[in-house]
N, C-alpha and C positions, 0 to 999 in steps of 0.2 A: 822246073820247079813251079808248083804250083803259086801262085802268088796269093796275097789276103784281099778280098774283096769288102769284107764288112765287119765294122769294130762297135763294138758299144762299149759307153762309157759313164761309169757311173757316179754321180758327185749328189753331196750332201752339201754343199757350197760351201764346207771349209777349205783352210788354207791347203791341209794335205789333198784334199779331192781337188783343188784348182793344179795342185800338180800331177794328177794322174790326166785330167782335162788335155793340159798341155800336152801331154806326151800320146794319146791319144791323138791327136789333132798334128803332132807331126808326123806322127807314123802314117795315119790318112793319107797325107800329104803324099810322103814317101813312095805309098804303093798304092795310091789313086783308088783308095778304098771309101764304100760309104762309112760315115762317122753317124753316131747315134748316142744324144746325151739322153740320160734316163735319172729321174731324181725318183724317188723314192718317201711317199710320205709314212715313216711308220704307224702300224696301227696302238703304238706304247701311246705314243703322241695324240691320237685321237682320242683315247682313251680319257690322256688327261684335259683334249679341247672340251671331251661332253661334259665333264666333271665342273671345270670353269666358265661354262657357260652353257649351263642343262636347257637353257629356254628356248635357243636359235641354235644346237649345234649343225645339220644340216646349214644351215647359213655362214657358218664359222667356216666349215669345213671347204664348202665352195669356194668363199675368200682365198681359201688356205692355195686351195688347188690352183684359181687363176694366178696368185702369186708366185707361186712353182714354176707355173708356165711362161707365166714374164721374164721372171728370172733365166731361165734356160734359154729361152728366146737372145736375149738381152747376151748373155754369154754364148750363141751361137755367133751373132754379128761381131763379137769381138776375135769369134777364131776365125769369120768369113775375113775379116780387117786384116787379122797377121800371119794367118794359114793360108789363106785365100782356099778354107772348103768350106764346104755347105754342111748340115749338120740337120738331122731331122729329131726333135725333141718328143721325149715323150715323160709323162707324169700319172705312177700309179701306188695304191696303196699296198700295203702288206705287210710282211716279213720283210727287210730290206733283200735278206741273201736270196730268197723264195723267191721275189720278183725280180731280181737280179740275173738270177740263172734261167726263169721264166721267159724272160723276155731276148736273152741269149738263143736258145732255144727256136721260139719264134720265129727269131730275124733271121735263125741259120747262121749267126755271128761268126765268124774264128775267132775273134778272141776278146774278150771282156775285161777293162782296164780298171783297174779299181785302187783310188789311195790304199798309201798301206794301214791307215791311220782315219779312221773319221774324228767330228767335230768332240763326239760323245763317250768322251776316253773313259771318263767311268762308271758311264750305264755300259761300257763293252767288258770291261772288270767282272763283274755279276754276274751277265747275261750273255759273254761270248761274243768274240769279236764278227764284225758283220765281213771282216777282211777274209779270216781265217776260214767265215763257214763257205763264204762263196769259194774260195779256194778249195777248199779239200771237198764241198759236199757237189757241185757243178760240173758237167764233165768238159763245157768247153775251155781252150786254153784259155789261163787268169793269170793279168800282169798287175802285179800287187807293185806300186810305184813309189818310190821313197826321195828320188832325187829330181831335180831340176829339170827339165829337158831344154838342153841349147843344141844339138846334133845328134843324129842318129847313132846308135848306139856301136862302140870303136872296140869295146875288148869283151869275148861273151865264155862265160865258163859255165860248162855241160857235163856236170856230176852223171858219173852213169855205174850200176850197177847190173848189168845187160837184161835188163827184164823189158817188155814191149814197150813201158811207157817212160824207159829211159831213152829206146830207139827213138821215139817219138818225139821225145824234147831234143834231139838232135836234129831231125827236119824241122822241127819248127824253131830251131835255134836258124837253120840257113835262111828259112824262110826268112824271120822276122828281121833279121840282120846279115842281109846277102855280102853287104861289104866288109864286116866286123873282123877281125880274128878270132876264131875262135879255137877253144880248146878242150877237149873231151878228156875228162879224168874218171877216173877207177881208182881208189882208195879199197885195196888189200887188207881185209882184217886176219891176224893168225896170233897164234903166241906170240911173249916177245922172246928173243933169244935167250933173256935169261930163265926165264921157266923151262924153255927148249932144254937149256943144257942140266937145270934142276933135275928135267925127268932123265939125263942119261944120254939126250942126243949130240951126236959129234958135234965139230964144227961142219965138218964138210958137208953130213946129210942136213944143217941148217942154212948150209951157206946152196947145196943142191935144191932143197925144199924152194927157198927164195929166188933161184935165177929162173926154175921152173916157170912159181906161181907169175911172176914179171912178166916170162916169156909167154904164157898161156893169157896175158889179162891184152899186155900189145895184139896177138893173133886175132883174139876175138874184136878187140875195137879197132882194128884194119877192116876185118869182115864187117863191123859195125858202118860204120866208112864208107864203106866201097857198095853194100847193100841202097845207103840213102845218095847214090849216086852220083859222089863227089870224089875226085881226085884226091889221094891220101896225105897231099902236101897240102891242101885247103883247109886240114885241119889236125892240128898238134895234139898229140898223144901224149898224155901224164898217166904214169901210174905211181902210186906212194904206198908206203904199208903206214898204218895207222889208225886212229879211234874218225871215222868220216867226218862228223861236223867241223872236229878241231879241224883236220885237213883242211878240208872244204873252206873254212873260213880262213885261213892261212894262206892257200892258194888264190882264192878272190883279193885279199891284199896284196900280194907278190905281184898279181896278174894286173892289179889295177882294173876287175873286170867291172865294168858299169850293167850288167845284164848277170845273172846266172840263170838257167833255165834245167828245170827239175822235173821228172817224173814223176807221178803220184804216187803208182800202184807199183808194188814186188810182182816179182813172179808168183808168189802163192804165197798164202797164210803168215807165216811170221816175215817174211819178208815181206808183202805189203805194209804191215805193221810198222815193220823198221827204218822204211823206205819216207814214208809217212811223219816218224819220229826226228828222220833226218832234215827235211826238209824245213817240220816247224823250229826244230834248231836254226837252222841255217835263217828262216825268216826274221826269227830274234835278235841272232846274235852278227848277221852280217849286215852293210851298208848299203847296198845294192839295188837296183831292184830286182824283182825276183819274178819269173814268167815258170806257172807249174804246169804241166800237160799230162792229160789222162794218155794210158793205152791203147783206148779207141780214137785219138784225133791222130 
């Protein structure tokens, strides 16, 4: 298994980005990967430094940046103090998600750690969360972090839909958490049986239809399995019939899972779409944190 060699990490110095910080800085640790903090000065904010001080903004803004860099500096010595790793900072303007993914990019990251949540909860209302876009618009993997980190991650649940970039978040579920249990679920959409029999159909070709669709979703997430080449006891097969996200989030509580790791992209067209749909559910409505992986990683 390929292992991760380099993380970037991006904080806006609030509470939630000191906890993506943290977990960033353990995972380093974990897999003796380089760490890389990146702050982000928006250009929303420049905008209103020239506004507030039209006379010296160029001087303003210098200020701004050395501050930046103090700060990240200053917050690298406390993860070199508790992590015992090193941390290379970097400070640049933009877009927050644009530079974000920019600098991902760059460094050839695997995977970019990002609060689930910045400081600026309701300029992200308006203007779109800076969580969401680097999620969905970035193709490297993005661990959107919601919880604490005191241990590497113990229980990891891996929605799959069998399109490439659910394969995908399946190595990169082993990768990120080689020790973890994890568990690979398939959530079966059909009628419910009561419409089934509304239109005329038996029991048996409903009770037939079901042990099929079961047995055809296990075959494939064996082959699933066995492709990312890991032993088929290394990882627990669910399949459920049901509306995805209710599962999915139902599942994540039963499971206790501290990680869920998601595919971005469908197979084609309306399944991208859905795939997509499912996931920002799942960001909303579950606890977790949530690691999303494109088809190409």
């Amino acid at each position: 298994m390929v292992r991760i060699k380099r993380i970037i990490v991006a904080t806006d110095f609030s509470l939630r980005a000191a906890l993506a910080v943290r977990r960033a800085a353990l995972l380093a640790a974990q897999h003796g990967a380089e760490l890389h903090l990146l702050h982000v000065i928006d250009t929303f904010y420049l905008g209103m430094l020239r506004q507030l001080a039209p006379m010296e903004p160029i001087a303003e803004e210098q200020r701004l940046l050395r501050w930046a860099g103090s700060e990240l500096a200053r917050r690298a010595e406390q993860l070199r103090a508790e992590h015992g790793v090193d941390s290379q900072c970097h400070v640049a303007t933009g877009h927050a998600h644009e530079e974000i993914n920019r600098h991902a990019e760059s460094l050839q990251a695997d995977m970019i750690v990002i609060g689930a949540q910045g400081e600026n909860f309701i300029r992200e209302i308006f203007f779109g969360s800076t969580t969401m876009k680097s999620l969905f618009k970035g193709q490297r993997p993005t661990l959107a972090v919601r919880t604490k980190a005191t241990e590497a991650y113990q229980q990891v649940l891996v929605p799959t839909n069998f399109s490439p970039s659910s394969h995908q978040a399946l190595l990169m579920a082993l990768k990120v958490a080689p020790k973890a249990a994890i568990s690979l679920l398939h959530v079966c959409e059909m009628p419910s049986p009561e419409n089934m029999r509304t239109a005329g159909i038996d029991e048996s070709s409903i009770q037939a239809y079901r042990t099929k669709t079961l047995d055809d979703a296990q075959a494939t997430m064996s082959g699933i399995i066995a492709d990312c080449g890991v032993e088929r006891d290394d990882v627990e097969i669910v399949v459920e019939f049901g509306y995805p996200p209710a599962v999915i989030k139902e599942k994540a509580q039963s499971f206790g899972a501290d990680l869920l790791v998601i595919g971005k992209g469908g197979k084609a067209g309306h399944q991208e779409v859905l795939l997509s749909s499912v996931a920002k559910h799942v960001m909303y409505e579950t606890e977790g944190d949530i690691l999303l992986v494109d088809a190409g990683r």
